[in-house]
C-alpha positions as CSV (number, residue, x, y, z in Angstrom):
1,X,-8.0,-21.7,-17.6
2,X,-8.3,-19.0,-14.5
3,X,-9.1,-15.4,-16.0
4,X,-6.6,-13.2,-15.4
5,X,-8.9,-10.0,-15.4
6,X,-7.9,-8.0,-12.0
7,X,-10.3,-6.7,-9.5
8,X,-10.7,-2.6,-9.2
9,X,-8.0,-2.6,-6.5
10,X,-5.4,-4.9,-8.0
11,X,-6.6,-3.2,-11.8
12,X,-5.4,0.2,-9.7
13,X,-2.1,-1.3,-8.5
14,X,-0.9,-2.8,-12.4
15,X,-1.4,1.2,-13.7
16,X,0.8,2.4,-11.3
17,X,4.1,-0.2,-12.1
18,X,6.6,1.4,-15.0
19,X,6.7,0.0,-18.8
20,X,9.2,-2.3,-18.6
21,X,9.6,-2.7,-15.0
22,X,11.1,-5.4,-13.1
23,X,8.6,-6.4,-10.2
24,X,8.8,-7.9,-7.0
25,X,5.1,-8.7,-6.1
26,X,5.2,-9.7,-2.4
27,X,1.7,-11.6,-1.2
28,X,1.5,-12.5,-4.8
29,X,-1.0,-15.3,-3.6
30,X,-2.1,-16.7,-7.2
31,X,0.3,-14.4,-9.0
32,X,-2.8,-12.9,-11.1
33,X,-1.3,-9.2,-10.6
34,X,2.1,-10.1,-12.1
35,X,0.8,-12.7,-15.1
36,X,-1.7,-9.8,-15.9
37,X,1.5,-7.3,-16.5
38,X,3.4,-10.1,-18.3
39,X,0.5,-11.2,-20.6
40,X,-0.1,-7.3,-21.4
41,X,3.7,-7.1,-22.2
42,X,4.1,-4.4,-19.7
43,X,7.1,-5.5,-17.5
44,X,10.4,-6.8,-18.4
45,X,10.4,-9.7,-15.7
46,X,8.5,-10.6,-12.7
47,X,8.5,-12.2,-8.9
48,X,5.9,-13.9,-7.0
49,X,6.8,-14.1,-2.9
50,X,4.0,-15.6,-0.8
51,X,4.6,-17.5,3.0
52,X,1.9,-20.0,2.1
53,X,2.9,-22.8,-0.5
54,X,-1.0,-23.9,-1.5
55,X,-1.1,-20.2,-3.3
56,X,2.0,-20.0,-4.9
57,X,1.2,-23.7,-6.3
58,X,-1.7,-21.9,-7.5
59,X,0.0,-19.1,-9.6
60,X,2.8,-21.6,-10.6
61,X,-0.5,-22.9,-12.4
62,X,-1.6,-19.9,-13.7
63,X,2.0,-18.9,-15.3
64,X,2.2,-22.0,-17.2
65,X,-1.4,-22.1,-18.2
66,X,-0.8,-18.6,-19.7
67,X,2.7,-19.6,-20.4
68,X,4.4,-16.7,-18.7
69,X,7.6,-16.8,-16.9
70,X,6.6,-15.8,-13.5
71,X,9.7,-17.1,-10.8
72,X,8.1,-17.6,-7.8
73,X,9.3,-17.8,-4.5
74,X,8.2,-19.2,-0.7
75,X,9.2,-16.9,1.9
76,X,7.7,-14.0,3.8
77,X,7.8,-10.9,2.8
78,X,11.3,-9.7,0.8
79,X,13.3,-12.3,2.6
80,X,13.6,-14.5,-0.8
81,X,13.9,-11.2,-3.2
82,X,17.4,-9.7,-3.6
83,X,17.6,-5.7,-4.5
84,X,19.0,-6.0,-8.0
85,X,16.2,-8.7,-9.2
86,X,13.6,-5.9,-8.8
87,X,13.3,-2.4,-9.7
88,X,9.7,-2.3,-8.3
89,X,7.8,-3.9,-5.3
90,X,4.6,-4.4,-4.7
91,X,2.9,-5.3,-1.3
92,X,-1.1,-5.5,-1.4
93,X,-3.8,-6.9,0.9
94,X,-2.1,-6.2,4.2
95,X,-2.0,-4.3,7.2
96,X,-0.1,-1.1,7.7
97,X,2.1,-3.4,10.2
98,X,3.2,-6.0,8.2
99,X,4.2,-4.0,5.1
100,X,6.6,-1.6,7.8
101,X,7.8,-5.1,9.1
102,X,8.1,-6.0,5.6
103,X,10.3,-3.2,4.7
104,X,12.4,-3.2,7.9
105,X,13.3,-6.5,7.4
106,X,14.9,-5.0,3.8
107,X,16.6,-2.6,4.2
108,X,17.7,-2.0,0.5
109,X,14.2,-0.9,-0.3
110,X,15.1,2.3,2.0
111,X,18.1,3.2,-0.7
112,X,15.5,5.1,-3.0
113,X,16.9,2.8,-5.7
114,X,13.3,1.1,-6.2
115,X,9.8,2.2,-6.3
116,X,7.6,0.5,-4.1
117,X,4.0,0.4,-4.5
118,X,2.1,0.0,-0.9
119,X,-1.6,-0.8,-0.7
120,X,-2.4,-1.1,3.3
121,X,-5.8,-2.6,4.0
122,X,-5.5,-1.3,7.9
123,X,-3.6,1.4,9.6
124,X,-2.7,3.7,6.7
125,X,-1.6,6.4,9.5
126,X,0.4,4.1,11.0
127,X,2.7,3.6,8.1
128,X,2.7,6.8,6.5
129,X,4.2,7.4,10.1
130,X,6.6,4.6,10.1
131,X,7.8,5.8,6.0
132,X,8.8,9.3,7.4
133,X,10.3,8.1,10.2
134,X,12.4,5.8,8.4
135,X,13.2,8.1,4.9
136,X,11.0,7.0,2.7
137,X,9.1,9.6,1.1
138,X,5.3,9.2,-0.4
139,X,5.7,10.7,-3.8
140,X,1.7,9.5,-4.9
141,X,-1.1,8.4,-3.7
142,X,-3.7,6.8,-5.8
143,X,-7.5,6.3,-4.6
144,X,-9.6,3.7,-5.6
145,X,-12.7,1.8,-4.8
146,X,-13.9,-2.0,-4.8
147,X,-17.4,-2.3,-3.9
148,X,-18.1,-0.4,-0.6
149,X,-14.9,0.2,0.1
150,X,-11.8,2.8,-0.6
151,X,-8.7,1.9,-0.8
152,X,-5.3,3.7,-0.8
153,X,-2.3,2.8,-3.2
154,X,1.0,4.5,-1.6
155,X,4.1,5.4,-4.4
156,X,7.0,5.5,-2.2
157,X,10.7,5.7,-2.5
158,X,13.8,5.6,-0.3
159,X,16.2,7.7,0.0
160,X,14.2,10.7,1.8
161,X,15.3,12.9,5.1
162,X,14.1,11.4,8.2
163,X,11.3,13.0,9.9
164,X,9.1,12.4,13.1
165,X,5.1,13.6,12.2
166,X,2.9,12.9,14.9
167,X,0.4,10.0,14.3
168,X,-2.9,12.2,14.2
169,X,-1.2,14.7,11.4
170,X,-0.4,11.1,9.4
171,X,-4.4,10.5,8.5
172,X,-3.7,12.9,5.8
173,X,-1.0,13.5,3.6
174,X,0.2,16.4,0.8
175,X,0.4,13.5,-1.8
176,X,-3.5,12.4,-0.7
177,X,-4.7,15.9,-1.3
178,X,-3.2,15.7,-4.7
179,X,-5.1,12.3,-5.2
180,X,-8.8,12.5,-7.4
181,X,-11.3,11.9,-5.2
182,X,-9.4,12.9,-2.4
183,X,-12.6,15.1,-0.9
184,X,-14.6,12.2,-1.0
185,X,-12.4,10.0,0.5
186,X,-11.8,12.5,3.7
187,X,-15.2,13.4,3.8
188,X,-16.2,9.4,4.5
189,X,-13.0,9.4,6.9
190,X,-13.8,12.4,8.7
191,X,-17.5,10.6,9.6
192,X,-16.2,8.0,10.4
193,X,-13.7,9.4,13.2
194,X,-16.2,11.9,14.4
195,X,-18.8,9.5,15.2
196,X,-16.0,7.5,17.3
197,X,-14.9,10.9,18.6
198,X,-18.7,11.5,19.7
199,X,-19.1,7.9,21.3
200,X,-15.8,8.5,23.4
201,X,-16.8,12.0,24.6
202,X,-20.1,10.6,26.0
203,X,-18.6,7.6,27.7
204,X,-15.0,8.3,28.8
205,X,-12.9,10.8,31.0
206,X,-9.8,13.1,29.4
207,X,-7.2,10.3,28.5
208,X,-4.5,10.5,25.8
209,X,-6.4,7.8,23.8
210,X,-9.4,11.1,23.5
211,X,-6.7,13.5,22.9
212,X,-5.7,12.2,20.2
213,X,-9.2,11.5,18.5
214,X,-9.6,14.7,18.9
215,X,-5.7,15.6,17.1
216,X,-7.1,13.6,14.6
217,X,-10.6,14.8,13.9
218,X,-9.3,18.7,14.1
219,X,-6.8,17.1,11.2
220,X,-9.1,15.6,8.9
221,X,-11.0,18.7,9.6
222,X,-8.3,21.2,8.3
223,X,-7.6,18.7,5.2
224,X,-11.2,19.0,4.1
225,X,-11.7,22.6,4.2
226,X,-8.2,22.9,2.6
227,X,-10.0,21.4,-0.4
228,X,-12.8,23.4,-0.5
């Protein structure tokens, strides 16, 4: 029998979803975040939505080994999940990209009738961009780190004003500041971004590309001496 114990990232995802929650987990590949919450007695109900049928054979294993009731479902993204099977939706392991293409292609989840729980493995600016633009407003965010590496766990809910932030100013946000171990976390981004900053001021002429580095530097910047 498969253990059902959750890596540091997934671990940080379960604390975030409500007692008694219904939940839409979306890449659920072998459906270990959701059985975890049901074999704790934590949710109500759950769903498992993967695009690839060799994984979701795998966590249709895993529920019935651990005889849960996990219903699971082939499809991509939330295109096999209607809005009032789920009062919370989680999207891990993905790009920044894909979980705004996600979303877009439901547009129920921008009602503010469900909490969705967004862990982007690339371009968090990108999608913190993409949520404001679209209503969605980023009530948490919860830090957490798996070996080397940090990761970012977005709450967001629908139902937010509309707003256009330029893309630099969306490395950081109010609810990041908030977030323990925030001033570790910028400190490690703002290194990062300088160093590419200082590679692209040696080697390239003014171009919007270097511009914005620099927008996005300067913002880190202010976010880490806010902190201080």
């Amino acid at each position: 029998m498969e253990s059902m114990i959750l890596t540091p990232r997934l671990a940080c995802m379960a604390a975030l979803v409500p007692p008694n929650a219904r939940l839409a987990d979306i890449g659920t590949d072998h459906g270990k975040l959701p059985i975890s919450l049901l074999l704790d007695g934590h949710i109500a109900s759950a769903i498992g939505s993967d695009i690839r049928s060799g994984p979701l054979a795998h966590a249709e294993r895993n529920a019935k080994e651990h005889n849960v009731s996990l219903s699971l479902r082939l499809a991509p993204g939330l295109e096999a999940v209607r809005a009032e099977e789920c009062d919370t939706v989680t999207i891990a392991g993905m790009g920044g990209q894909t979980i705004a293409e996600i979303l877009t292609a439901a547009p129920w989840t921008a009602q503010g009738d469900h909490l969705l729980l967004l862990q982007p493995m690339t371009m968090i600016a990108e999608l913190r961009r993409w949520l404001y633009a679209h209503g969605y407003a980023i009530e948490r965010e919860t830090l957490c780190r798996e070996d080397r590496r940090r990761y970012v766990v977005l709450s967001v809910r629908g139902g937010a004003p509309k707003r256009e932030i330029p893309l630099s100013e969306c490395a950081v946000s109010l609810a990041l500041l908030r977030a323990e171990g925030a001033a570790d976390y910028l400190e490690q981004l703002y290194l990062r971004e300088k160093k590419a900053l200082d590679g692209m001021e040696q080697g390239a002429s003014e171009n919007k590309r270097l511009a914005y580095q620099r927008a996005l530097v300067q913002c880190i910047q202010s976010a880490r001496e806010e902190l201080k």
